[in-house]
C-alpha positions as CSV (number, residue, x, y, z in Angstrom):
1,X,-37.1,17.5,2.7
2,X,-34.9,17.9,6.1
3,X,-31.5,17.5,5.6
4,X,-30.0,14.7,7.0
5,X,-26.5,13.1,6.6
6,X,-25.1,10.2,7.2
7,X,-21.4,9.2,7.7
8,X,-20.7,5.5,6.7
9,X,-17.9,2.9,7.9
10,X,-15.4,6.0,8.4
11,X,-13.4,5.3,11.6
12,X,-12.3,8.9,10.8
13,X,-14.2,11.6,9.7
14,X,-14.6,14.3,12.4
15,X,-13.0,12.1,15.7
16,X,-10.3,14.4,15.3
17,X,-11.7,18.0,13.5
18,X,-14.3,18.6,15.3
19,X,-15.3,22.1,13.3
20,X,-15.8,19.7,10.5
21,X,-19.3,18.0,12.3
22,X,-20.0,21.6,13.7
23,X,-20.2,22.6,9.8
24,X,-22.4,19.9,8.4
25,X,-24.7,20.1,11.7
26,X,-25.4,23.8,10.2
27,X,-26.8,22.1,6.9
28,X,-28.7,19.2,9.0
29,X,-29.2,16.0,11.3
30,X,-25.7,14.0,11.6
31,X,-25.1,10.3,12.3
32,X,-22.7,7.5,12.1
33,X,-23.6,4.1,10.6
34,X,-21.3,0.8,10.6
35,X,-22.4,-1.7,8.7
36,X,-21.3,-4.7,7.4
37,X,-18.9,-4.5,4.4
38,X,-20.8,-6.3,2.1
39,X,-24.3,-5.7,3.1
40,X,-26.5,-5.8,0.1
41,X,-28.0,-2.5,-1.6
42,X,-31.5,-3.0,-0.5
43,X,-30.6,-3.7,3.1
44,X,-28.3,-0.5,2.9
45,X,-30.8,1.7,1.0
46,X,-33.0,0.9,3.8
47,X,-30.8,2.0,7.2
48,X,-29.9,5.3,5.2
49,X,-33.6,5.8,4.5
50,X,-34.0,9.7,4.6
51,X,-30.5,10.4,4.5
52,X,-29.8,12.9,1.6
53,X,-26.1,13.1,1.9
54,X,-23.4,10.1,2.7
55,X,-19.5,10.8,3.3
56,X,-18.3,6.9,2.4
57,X,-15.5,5.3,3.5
58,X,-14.2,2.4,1.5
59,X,-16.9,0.0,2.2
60,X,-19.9,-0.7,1.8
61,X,-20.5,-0.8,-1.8
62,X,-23.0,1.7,-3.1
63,X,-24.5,-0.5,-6.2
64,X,-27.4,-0.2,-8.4
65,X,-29.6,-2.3,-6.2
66,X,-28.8,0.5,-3.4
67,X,-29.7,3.6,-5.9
68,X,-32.6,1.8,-6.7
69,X,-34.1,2.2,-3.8
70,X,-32.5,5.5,-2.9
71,X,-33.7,8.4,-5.1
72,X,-34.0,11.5,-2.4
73,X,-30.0,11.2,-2.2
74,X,-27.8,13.9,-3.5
75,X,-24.3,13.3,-3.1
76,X,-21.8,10.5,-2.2
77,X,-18.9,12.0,-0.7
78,X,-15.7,10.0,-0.7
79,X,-13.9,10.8,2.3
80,X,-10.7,9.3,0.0
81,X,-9.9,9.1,-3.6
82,X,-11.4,5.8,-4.5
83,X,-14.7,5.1,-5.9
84,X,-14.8,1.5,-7.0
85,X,-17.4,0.5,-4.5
86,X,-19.7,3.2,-5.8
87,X,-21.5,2.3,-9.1
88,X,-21.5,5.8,-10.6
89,X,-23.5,5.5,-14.2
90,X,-25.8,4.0,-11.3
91,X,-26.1,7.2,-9.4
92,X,-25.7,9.5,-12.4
93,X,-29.1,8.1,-13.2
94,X,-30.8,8.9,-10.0
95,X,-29.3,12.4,-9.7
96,X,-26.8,11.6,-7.5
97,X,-23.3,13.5,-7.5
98,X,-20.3,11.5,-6.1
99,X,-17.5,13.2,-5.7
100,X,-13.5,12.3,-4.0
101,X,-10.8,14.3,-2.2
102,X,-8.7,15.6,-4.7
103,X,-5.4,13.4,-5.3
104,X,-2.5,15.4,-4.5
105,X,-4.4,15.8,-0.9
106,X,-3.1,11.8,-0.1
107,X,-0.4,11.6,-2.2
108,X,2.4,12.5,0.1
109,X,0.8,10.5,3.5
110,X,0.3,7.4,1.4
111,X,3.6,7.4,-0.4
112,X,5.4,8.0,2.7
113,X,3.3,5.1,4.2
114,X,3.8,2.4,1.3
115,X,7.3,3.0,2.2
116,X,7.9,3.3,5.2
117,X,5.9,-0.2,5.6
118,X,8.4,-1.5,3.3
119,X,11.5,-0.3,4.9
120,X,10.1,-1.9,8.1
121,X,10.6,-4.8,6.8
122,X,13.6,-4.8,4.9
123,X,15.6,-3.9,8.3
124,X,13.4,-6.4,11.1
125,X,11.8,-3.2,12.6
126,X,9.2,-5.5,14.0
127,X,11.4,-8.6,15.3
128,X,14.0,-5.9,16.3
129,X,11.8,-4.1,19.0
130,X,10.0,-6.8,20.0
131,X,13.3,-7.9,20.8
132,X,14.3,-5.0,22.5
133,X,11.3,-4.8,24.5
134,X,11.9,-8.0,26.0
135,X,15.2,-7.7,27.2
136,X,17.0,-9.7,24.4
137,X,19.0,-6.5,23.3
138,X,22.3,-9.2,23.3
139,X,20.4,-10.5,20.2
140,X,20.6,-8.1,17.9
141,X,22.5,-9.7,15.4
142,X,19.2,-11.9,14.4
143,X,17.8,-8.9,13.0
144,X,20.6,-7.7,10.2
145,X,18.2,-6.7,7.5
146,X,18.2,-5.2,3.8
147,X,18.7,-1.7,3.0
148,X,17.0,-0.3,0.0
149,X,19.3,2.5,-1.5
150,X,20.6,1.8,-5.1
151,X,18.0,-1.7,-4.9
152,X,16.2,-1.9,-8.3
153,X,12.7,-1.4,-8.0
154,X,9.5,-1.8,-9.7
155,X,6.3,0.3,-9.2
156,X,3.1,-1.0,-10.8
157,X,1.0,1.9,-11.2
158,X,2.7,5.5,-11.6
159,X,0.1,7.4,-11.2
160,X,-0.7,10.1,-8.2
161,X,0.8,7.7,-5.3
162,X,2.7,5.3,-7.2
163,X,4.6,8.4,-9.4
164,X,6.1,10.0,-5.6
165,X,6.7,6.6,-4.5
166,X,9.1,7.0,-7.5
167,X,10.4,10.4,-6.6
168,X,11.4,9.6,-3.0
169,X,13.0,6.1,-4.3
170,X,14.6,7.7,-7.3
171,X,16.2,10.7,-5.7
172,X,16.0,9.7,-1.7
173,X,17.4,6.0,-2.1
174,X,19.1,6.2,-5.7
175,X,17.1,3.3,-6.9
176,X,16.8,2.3,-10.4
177,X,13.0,2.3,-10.6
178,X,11.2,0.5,-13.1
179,X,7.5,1.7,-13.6
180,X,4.7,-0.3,-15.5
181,X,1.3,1.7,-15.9
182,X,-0.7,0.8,-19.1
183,X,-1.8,4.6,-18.8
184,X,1.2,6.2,-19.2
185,X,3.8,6.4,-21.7
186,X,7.6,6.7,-21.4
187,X,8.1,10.8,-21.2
188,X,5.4,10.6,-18.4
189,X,7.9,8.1,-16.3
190,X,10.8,9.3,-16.5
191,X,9.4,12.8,-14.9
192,X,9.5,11.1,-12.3
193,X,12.7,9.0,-12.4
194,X,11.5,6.0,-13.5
195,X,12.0,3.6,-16.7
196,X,8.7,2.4,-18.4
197,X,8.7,-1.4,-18.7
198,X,6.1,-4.0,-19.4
199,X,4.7,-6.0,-15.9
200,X,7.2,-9.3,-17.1
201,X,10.5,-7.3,-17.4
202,X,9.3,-5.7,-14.0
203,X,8.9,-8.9,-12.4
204,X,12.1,-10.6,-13.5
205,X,14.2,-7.9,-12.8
206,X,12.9,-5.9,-9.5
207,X,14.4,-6.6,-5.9
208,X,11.5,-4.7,-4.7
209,X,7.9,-4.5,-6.1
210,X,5.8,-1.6,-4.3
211,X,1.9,-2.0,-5.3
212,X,0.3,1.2,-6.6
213,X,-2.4,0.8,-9.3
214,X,-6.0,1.7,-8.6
215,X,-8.3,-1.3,-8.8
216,X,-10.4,-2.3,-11.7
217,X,-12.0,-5.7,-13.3
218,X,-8.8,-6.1,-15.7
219,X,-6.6,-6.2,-12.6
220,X,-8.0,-8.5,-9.9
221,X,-5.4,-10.3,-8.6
222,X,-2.5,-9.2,-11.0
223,X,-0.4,-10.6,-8.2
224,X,-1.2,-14.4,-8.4
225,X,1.3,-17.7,-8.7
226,X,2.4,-17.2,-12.5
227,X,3.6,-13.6,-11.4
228,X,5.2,-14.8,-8.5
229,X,7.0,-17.1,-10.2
230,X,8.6,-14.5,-12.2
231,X,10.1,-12.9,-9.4
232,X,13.3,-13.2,-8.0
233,X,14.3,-15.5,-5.2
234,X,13.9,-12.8,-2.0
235,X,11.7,-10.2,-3.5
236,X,10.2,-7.5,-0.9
237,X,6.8,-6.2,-1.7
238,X,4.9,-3.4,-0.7
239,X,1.1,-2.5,-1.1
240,X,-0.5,0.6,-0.8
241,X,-3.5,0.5,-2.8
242,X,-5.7,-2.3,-2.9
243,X,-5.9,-5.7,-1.3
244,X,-7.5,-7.1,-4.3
245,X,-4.9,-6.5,-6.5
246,X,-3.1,-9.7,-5.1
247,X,-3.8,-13.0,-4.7
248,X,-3.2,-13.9,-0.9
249,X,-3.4,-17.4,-1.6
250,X,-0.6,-16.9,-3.8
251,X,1.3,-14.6,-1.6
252,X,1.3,-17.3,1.6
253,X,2.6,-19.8,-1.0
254,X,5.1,-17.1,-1.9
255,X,6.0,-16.7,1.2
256,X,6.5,-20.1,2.4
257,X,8.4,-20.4,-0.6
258,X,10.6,-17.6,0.8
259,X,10.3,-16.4,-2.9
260,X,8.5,-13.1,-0.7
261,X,11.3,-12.4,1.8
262,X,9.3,-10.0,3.1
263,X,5.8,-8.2,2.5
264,X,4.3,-5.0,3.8
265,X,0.4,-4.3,2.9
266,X,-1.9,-1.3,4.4
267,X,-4.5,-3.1,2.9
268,X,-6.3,-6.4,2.4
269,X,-8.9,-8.0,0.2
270,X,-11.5,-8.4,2.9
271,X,-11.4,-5.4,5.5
272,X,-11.8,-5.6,8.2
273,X,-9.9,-9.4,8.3
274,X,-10.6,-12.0,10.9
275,X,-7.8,-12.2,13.6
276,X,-7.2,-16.2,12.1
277,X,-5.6,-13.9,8.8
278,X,-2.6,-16.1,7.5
279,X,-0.5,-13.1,7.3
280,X,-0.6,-12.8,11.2
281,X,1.0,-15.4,11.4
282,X,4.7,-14.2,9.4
283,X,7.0,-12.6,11.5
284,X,8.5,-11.0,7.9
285,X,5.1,-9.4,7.2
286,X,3.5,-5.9,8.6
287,X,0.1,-5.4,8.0
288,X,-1.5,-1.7,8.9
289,X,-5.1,-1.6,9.3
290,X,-5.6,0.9,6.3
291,X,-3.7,4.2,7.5
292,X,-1.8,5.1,4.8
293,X,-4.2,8.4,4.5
294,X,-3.9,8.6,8.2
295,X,-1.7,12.1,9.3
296,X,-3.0,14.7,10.4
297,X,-2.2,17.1,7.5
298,X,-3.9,14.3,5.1
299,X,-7.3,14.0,7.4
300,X,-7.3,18.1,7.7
301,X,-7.7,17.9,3.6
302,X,-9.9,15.0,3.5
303,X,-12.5,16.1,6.0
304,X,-12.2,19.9,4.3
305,X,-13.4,18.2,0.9
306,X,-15.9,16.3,1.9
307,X,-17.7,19.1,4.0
308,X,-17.2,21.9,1.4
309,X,-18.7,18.9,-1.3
310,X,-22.0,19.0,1.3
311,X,-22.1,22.4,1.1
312,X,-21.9,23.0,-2.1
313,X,-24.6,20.8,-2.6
314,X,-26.7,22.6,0.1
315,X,-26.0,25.8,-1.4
316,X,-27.3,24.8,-4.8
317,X,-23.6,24.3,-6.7
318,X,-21.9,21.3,-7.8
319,X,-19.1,20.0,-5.8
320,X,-15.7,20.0,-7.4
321,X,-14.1,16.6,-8.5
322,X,-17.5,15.1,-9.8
323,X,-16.7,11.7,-11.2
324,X,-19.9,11.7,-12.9
């Protein structure tokens, strides 16, 4: 069989390391495919016909219809450290490896992100250099904001990203940082300067929520109404995982309430969104298209993994960080 590999939905992968498409052009034929998020897994089986290796971005969603119909395919390569839209007892079963960039290659980018986001807008970034732009510098006093330093904060999910979200708030801000992660106990928080709490005590007490948890069928929309009515009046929120894990609906009415004083998201349910989103519309809400990976330093690693899982493969090894 002739090698063939096929790099799906990434808007990344080798536009800007270039030695990294040199590299899998050694092992075989190369091509990009967009297709639509939620194209179905016959359909996608189909336009990947003959390809033997896919680096994945977070869509489409590799499901057991799709490895039903693809059995010549070796690995999935996650250029990222999610797999949810990857059935993997699915590909286990046709002899397909997936593997992911190893965590601690994102964690810094998307930690910084998540909070950077959020800092925007606590202080009006947006508003303020709009502003600026337009010759209204005389206005400036529209735009006093929010700091963060000492604010009380809850993270929900202290794992790879959400546990340096911690760090830089603990010891960078002097927040009191409240953490609630079903998966890890109370010596594993406070490593990382935070209190372990349940998700109720987080939400009553926290003047900022920042959104870390990887996604899974127990916490689809964790973030709905009866959460946000827990919250204090003025709450900021920050998410840097996965759209999913709130309940937009909810958050517009949150907003309106202006129980959300402000909200900061790298990432939506439905990506991409129509230009019509709601959030659009909120002058207190910044919306990234998905970047939080995106520095240089971060895409050097993630394109480094991915082409080294290809190889492996090639070369007759198994990949590191297997997830099945």
């Amino acid at each position: 069989m002739n090698n063939k590999i096929a790099i799906v939905n990434s808007s990344s992968f080798g536009r800007i390391f270039e030695d990294h498409l040199s590299r899998l052009e050694k092992i075989g034929e190369v091509k990009r495919f967009r297709v639509d998020a939620n194209i179905g897994g016959k359909e996608l089986a189909e336009i990947l016909q003959g390809y033997n290796y896919i680096i994945a971005s977070v869509t489409p969603f590799f499901t057991k219809e799709f490895f039903d119909n693809k059995d010549e395919l070796k690995i999935i390569s996650r250029h990222g450290i999610g797999f949810n839209n990857i059935d993997v007892e699915a590909a286990k079963e046709h002899g397909t490896y997936v593997s992911i960039v190893p965590p601690l290659v994102e964690r810094d980018a998307v930690a910084e992100n998540c909070i950077t986001n959020l800092v925007s807008v606590m202080r009006k970034t947006k508003q303020s250099n709009i502003a600026a732009v337009d010759g209204e510098w005389k206005t400036r006093a529209k735009f006093i904001g929010n700091g963060l330093s000492s604010k009380k904060v809850g993270i929900i999910g202290i794992g790879n990203i959400g546990s340096r979200i911690s760090e830089i708030l603990y010891y960078g801000f002097r927040c009191k940082v409240l953490a609630y992660d079903p998966n890890k106990d109370s010596l594993a928080c406070e490593r990382f300067g935070a209190d372990k709490v349940d998700l109720d005590y987080l939400l009553k007490e926290s003047d900022v929520i920042c959104v870390s948890a990887s996604l899974n069928e127990e916490n689809y929309h964790m973030l709905s109404s009866e959460e946000f009515s827990k919250m204090k009046d003025g709450v900021y929120i920050s998410n840097c995982s996965r759209g999913a894990l709130i309940d937009e609906e909810a958050m517009i009415e949150a907003l309106e309430k202006n129980k959300v004083a402000g909200f900061a998201s790298d990432v939506l349910e439905v990506e991409p969104p129509e230009n019509d989103h709601k959030y659009f519309s909120y002058d207190n809400v910044i919306i990234t298209p998905h970047t939080s990976a995106y520095t240089y330093e971060c895409l050097r690693g993630m394109g480094e993994k991915c082409v080294s899982d290809c190889e492996s493969v090639y070369n007759g090894n198994k990949p590191k960080e297997l997830i099945n």
